[in-house]
C-alpha positions, 0 to 999 in steps of 0.5 A, a space after each residue: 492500467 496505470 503503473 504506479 512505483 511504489 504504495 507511498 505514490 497512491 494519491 489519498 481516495 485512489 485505489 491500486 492493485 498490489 503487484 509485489 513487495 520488495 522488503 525481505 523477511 521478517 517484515 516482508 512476513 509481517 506485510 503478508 500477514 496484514 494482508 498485502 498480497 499480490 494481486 489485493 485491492 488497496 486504497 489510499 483513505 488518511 494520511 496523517 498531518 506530519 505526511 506519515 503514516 497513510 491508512 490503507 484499506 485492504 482486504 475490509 481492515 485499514 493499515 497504517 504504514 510509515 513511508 518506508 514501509 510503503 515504499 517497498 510495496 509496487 502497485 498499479 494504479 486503477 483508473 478513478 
């Protein structure tokens, strides 16, 4: 697998593995509880015209994070 740093790299239709979050409490809570656990399947699906925010589909919903947010979730990239 390709490593990806953090969410905000995953290109649009690609997808990763979640391998961590780096946020502490209480959003890092909030991101568990929407279902961005480690080891979770995630796809880059929309990303909005102004670059902000990306819809993500998880665990069969999509998510909608702003860049900050996604940038303190690490992932590996799958092959296409």
């Amino acid at each position: 697998m390709e490593e990806v740093q953090t969410l905000t790299e995953l290109p649009l239709g690609r997808r990763g593995i979640i391998t961590g979050l780096t946020v502490r409490d209480p959003a890092r809570r909030r991101l568990l509880e929407l279902g961005f656990i480690p080891g979770t399947l995630i796809e880059a699906i929309r990303r909005s015209p102004a670059g902000e925010p990306t819809a993500f589909r998880l665990r069969e919903t999509v998510v909608a994070l702003r860049r900050e947010e996604a940038r303190q979730i690490s992932i590996h990239l799958l092959p296409e």
